[in-house]
C-alpha positions in Angstrom: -20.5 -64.4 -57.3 -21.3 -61.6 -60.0 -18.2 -60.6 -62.4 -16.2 -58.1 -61.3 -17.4 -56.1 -64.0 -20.7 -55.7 -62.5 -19.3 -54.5 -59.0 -17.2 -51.8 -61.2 -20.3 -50.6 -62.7 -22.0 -49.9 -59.3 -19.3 -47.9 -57.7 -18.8 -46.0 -61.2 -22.8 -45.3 -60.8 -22.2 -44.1 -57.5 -19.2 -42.4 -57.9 -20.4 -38.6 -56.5 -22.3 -39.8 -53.5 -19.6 -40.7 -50.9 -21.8 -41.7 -48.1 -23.3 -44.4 -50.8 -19.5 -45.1 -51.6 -18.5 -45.7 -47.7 -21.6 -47.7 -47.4 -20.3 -50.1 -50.2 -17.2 -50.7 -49.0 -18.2 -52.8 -46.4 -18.7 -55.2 -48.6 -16.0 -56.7 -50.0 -16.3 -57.3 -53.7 -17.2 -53.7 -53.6 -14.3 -52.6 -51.9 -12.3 -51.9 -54.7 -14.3 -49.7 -56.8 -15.5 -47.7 -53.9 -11.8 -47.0 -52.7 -11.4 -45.7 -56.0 -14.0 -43.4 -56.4 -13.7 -42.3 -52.9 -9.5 -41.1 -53.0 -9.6 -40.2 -56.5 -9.9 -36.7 -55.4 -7.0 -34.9 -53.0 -8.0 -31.6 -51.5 -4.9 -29.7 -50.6 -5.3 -26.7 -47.9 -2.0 -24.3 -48.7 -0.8 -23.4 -45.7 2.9 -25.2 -45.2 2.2 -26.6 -41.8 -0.9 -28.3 -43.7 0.7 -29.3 -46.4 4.0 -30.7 -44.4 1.4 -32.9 -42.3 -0.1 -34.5 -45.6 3.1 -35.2 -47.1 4.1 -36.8 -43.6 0.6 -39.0 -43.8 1.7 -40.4 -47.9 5.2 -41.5 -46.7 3.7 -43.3 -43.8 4.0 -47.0 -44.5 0.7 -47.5 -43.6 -0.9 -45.5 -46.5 -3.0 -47.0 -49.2 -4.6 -44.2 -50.7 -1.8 -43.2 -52.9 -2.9 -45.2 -56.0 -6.4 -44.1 -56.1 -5.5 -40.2 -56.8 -6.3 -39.1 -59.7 -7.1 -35.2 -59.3 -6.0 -32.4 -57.0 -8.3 -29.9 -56.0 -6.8 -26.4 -55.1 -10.5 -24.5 -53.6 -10.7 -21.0 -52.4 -7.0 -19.7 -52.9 -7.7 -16.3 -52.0 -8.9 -17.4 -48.5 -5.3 -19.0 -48.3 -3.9 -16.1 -49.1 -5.7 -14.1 -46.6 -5.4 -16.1 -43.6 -1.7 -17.4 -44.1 -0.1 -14.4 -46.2 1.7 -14.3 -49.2 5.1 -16.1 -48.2 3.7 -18.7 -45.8 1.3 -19.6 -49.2 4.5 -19.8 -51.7 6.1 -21.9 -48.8 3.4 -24.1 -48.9 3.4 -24.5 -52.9 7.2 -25.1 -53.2 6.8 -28.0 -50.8 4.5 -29.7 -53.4 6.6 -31.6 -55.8 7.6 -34.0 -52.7 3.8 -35.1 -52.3 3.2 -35.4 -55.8 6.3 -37.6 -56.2 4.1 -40.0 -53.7 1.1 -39.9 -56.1 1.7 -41.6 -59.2 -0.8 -41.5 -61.2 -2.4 -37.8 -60.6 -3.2 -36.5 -63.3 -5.4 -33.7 -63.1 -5.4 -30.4 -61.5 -9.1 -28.7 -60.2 -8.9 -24.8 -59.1 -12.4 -24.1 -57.6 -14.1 -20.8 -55.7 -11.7 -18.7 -56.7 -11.8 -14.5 -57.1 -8.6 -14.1 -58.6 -8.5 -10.8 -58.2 -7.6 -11.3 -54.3 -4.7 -13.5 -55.3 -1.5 -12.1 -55.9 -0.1 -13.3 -60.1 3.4 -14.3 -57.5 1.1 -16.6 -55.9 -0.3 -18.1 -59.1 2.7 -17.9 -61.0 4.3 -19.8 -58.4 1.0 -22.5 -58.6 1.5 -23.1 -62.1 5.0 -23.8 -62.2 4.8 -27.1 -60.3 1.7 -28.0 -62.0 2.8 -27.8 -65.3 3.0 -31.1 -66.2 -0.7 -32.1 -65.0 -2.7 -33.3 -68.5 -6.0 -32.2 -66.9 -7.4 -29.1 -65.8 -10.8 -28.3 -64.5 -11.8 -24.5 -63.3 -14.6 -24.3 -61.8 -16.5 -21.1 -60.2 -13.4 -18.6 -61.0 -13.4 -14.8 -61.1 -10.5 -12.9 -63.2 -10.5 -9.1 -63.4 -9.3 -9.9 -67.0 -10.3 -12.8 -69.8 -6.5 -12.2 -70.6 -5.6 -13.2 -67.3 -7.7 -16.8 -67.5 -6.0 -17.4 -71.2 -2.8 -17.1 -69.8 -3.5 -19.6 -67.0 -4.6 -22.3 -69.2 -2.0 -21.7 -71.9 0.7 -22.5 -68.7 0.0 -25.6 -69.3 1.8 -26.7 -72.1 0.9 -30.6 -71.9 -2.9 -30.0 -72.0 -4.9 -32.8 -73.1 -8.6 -31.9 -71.6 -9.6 -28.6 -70.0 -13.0 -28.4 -68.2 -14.7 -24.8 -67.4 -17.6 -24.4 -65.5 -19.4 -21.4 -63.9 -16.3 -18.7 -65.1 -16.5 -15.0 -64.7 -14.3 -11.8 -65.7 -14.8 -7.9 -65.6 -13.5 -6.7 -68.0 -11.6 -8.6 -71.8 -8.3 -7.4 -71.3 -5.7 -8.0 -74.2 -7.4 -8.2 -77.8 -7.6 -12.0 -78.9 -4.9 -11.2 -81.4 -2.8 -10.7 -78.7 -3.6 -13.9 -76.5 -1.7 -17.6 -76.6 -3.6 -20.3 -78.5 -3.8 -24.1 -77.0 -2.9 -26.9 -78.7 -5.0 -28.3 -81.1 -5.4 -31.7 -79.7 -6.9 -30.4 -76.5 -10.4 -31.6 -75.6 -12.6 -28.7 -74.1 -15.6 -29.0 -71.6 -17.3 -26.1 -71.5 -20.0 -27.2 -68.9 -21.6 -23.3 -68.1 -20.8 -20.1 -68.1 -22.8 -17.7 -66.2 -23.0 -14.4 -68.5 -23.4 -14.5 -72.4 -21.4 -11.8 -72.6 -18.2 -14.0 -71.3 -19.1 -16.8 -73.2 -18.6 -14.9 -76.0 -15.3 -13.6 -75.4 -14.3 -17.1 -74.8 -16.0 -18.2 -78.5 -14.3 -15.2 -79.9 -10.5 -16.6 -78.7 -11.0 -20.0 -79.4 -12.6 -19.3 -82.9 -9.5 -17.2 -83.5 -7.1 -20.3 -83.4 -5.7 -21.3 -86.6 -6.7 -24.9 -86.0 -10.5 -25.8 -85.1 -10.6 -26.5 -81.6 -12.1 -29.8 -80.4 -15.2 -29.0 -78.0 -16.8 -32.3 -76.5 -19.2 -30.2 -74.5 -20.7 -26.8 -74.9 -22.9 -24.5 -73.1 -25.1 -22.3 -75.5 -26.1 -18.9 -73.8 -26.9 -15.9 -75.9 -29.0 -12.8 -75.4 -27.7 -10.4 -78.2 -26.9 -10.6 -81.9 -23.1 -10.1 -81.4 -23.2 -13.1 -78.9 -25.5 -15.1 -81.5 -22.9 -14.2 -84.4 -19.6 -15.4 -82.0 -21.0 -18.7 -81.0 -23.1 -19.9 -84.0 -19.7 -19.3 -86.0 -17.8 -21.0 -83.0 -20.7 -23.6 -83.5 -20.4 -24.2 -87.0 -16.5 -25.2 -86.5 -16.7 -27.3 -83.9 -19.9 -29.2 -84.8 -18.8 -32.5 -85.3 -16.3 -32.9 -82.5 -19.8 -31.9 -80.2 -20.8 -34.7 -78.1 -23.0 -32.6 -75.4 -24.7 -29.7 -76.2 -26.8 -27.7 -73.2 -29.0 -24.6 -74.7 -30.0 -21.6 -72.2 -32.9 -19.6 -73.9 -32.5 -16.3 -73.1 -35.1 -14.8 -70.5 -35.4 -11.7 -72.6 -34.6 -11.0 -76.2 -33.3 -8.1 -78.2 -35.7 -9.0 -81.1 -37.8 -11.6 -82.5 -34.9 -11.8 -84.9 -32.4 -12.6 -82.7 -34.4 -16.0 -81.6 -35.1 -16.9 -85.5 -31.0 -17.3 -85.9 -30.7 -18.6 -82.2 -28.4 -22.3 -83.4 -27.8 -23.9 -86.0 -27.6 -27.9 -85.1 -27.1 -29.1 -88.9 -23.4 -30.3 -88.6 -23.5 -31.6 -85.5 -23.8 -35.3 -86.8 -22.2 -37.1 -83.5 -24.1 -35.2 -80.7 -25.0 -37.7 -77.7 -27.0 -35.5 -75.3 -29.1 -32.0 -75.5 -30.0 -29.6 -72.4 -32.7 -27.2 -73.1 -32.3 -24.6 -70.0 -34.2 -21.9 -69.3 -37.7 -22.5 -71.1 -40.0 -19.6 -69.7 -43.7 -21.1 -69.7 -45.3 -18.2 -68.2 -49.1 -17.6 -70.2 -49.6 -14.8 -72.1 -45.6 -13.6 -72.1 -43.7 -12.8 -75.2 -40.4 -14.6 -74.4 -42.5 -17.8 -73.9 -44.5 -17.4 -77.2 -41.5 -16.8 -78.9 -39.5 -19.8 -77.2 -41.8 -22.4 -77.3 -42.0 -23.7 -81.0 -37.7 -22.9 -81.1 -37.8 -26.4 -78.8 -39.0 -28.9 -81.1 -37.4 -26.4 -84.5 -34.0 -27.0 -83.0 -34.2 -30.5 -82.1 -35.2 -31.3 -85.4 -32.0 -29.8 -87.2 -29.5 -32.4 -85.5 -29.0 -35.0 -87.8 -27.2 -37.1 -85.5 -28.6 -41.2 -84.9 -26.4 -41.3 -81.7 -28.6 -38.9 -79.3 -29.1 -41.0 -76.6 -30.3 -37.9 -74.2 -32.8 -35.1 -74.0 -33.5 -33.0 -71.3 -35.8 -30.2 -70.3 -35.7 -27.6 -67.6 -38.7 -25.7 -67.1 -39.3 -22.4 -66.0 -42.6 -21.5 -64.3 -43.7 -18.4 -62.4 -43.8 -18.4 -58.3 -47.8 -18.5 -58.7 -48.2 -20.5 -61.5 -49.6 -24.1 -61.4 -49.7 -27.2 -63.7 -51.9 -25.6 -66.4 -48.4 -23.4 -67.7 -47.0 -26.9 -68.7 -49.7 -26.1 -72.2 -47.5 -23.2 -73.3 -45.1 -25.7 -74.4 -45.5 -27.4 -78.2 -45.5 -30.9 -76.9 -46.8 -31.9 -80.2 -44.0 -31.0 -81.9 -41.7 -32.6 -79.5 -43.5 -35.6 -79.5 -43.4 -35.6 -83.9 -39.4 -34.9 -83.5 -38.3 -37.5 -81.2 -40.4 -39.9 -83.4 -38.3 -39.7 -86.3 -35.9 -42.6 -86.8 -32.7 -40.8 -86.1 -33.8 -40.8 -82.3 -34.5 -44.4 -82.3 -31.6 -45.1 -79.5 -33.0 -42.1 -77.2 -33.0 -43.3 -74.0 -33.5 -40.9 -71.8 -36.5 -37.2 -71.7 -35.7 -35.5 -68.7 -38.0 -32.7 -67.7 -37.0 -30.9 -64.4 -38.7 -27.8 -63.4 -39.4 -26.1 -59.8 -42.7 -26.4 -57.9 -44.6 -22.8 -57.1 -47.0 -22.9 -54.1 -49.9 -24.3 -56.6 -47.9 -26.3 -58.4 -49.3 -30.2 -58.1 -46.5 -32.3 -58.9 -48.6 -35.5 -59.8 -50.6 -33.9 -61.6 -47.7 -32.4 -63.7 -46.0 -35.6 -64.7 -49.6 -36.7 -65.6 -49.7 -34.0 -67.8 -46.3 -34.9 -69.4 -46.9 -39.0 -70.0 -50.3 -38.1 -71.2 -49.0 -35.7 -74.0 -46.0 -38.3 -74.5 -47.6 -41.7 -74.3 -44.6 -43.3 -76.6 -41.7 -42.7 -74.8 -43.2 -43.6 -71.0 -40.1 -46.0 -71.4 -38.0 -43.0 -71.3 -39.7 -40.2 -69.5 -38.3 -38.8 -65.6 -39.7 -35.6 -64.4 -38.1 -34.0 -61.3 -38.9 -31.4 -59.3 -35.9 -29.0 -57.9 
């Protein structure tokens, strides 16, 4: 029999891919783990008749899953809204504290698919008063009319230890930063993509106004203009050696040459683990790719850190184009960079890119190993 230790690690590989975790449970000494993994998340549908019939299903004696819990996942509010009404939704919410009293160890709160301006501030007012004392909070794919209105939300949550944003949108900035709450000091931020530059600065702009320098574990880069360069190389510079993963979106278009020659500055970030390059255009002849392609291998060698463990690449190739737009990249350089001794626990070179009608895959990751002979170990190219 293999440790227990080893089992762990399987289910904790598989964790995302639940019909890999159901499969796995059938076995015994795999049980465990996949249990885990597979009730960690609790997706609660408000509407009160809903929400009555799960609290009846965690006070049965014949429920196991209560242990396992770990997050609650609140998707598509407004649709809740709409089909049940305002009071039958604030019914529903005021009935949560009884199910959370059955669930221990939940700890974390996920609001998903959200356009917030179709959700009354009652309703969410209402949300986040018997939330309040989750440590975890995840956002993902949210819309606010205001970026006032998503500061307020996460300052309601006054025991914050990690916060996790992905894929976040507003109209319009709303109350000056001077005039927003701060978070506490000691909460960890994952900010895993934002889809517009211009928000993303906002949000660098708020955070780099709090006294006390924020600690970012993860960042996502994504600038276009020299205002949005200024906001989050300074927000870089701060936060640099909390920075543990770093993902860089190139901009498909640029103001000026200029505003690519101060694009990052990696020089103090001394513990970074893994680096996403997204968005390299390789399209022949262009002036965004000519521009781009020696920024790659300049930016990866200002980190300083000896703990990157992780590089990836997503390429960008025109509809028509084929194999032969892989030489607009400075593979070279790359190749000299990721030499050096700093990068001597790399693991992992990730290049992902999607296949046009002539595109031959095979020949592609040729193409790649042949220009990277030293780090076959290491190289995985994917097609999306």
């Amino acid at each position: 029999m293999l440790p227990a230790e080893i089992f762990d690690t399987i289910g904790d590989f598989l964790y995302n891919d639940p019909q890999a975790l159901l499969a796995c449970s059938l076995c015994r000494p795999l049980l465990p783990s996949a249990r885990y993994h597979l009730f960690s998340d609790l997706s609660i549908q408000l509407r009160s008749k809903h929400v009555i019939a799960l609290t009846n299903i965690l006070r049965s004696t014949l429920n196991t899953i209560s242990p396992y819990v770990r997050r609650l996942v609140f998707n598509n509010l407004a649709n809740w809204v709409l089909i049940a009404g305002v009071l039958d939704t604030e019914n529903a919410i005021r009935k949560i504290p009884r199910m959370l009293s059955m669930l221990p160890l939940a700890s974390c709160v996920r609001i998903s698919h959200t356009n917030f301006e179709h959700v009354p501030q009652e309703v969410v007012r209402c949300l986040v008063s018997y939330l309040r004392s989750f440590v975890n909070l995840e956002l993902h794919s949210l819309h606010f009319y205001r970026f006032s209105e998503f500061a307020d939300l996460v300052c309601s949550f006054p025991g914050l230890e990690r916060i996790e944003l992905k894929r976040l949108t507003w109209t319009h900035c709303g109350r000056g930063v001077s005039n927003l709450g701060r978070v506490s000091s000691r909460v960890e931020w994952h900010i895993l993509e934002l889809k517009h530059g211009e928000n993303l600065r906002e949000l660098a702009e708020w955070l780099g106004a709090h006294n006390l320098t924020p600690i970012i574990r993860s960042f996502y880069y994504d600038a276009a203009s020299q205002s949005e360069v200024y906001q989050l190389r300074n927000l870089l510079r701060r936060i640099a050696p909390s920075l543990r993963y770093l993902q860089i979106s190139f901009p498909v278009s640029v103001d000026s040459e200029y505003t690519l020659h101060d694009f990052i500055d990696l020089q103090e970030c001394t513990e970074l683990r893994s680096l996403r390059y997204k968005h390299i255009l390789l399209v022949p002849d262009d002036a965004v790719t000519t521009m781009i392609s020696p920024w790659v291998s300049q930016i990866l060698s200002q980190i300083p850190s000896d703990s990157l463990e992780d590089v990836g690449f997503e390429l960008m190739l025109p509809n028509s184009g084929d194999e032969t737009c892989l030489k607009e990249l400075d593979w070279s350089g790359i190749s000299s960079v990721l030499s050096r001794k700093e990068f001597r626990y790399l693991r992992s070179i990730q290049f992902s890119m999607a296949a046009g009608k002539a595109f031959n895959c095979a020949h592609a990751a040729n193409y790649i190993l042949d220009r990277m002979p030293s780090f076959k170990h290491a190289l995985r190219v994917q097609m999306v």
